[in-house]
N, C-alpha and C positions, 0 to 999 in steps of 0.2 A: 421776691421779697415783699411781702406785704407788710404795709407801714402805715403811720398817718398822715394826712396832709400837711401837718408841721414838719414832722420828718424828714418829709420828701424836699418841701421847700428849703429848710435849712443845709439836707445835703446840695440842693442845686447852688445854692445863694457861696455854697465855701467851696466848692467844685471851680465855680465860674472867676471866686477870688483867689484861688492858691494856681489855677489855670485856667486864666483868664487871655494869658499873652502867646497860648499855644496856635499854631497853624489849623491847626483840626477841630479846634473847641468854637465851634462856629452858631452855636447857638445857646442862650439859658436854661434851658430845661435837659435832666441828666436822665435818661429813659436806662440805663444801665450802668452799672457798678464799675467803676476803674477797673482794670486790669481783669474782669473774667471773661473778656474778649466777646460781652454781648451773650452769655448765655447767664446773667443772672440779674433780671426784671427787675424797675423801684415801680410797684404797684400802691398808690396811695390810697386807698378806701376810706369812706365818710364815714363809717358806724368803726371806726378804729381811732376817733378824735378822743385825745388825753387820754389815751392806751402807752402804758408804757415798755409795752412787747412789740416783737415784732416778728412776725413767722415768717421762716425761709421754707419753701416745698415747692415741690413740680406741679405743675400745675394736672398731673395726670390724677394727682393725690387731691384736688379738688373736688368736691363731690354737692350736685347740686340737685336738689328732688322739689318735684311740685306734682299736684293732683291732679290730672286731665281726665280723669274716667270715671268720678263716681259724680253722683246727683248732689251732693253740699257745695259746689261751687257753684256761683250764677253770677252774673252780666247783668244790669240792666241799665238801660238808657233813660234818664228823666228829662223833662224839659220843665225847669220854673222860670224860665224867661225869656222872652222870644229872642231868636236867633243864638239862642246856647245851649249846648245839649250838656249835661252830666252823668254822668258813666258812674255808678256805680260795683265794685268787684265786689265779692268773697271769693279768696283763694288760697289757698294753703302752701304755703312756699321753705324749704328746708336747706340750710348748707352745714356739712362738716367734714373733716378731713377721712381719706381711706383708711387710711392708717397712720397711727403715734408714732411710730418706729422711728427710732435717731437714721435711719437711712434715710427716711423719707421726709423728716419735718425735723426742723430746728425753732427752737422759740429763743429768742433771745430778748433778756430786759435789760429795760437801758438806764444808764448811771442818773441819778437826779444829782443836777447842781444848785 
């Protein structure tokens, strides 16, 4: 389930308060969803802040592409002050899902109060 970091926080923060008093609830962070026995991920990502969807998908349906082989990418290292180097990139980096299919991804938006 990928979400935002408010998301994720507010799911841990009412987890920890509605099962708070359980034997097993032994730490504040909720890395999985009640009741899917651990096969359904709270994945919080940064460039999803004040997103008010939230995609559920496998993570096989993940798709991530970058350029390693042609000549428009380059590296370089500068130096404008002693003892610090800066690195310059250009690189071309890409992500989207395999497929839309309702088997494969779910998008869900979430209620505004």
């Amino acid at each position: 389930m990928y979400c935002s970091q408010d998301f994720y926080d507010k799911y841990s923060e009412s987890y920890q308060k509605t099962h708070g008093g359980l034997s097993y609830n032994s730490q504040y962070l909720q890395n999985t969803v009640e009741g899917s026995q651990g096969r359904l991920k709270l994945v919080p990502l940064a460039n999803k802040a004040d997103s008010k969807f939230i995609h559920i998908s496998t993570k096989k349906n993940m798709l991530y592409g970058y350029d390693n082989m042609s000549d428009v990418e380059s590296i370089e290292v500068e130096r404008f002050a002693p003892f610090v180097l800066t690195y310059v990139a250009t690189m071309f980096f890409g992500v989207q899902f395999e497929s839309i299919d309702k088997s494969c991804l779910k998008v869900v938006e979430l209620a505004t109060v």
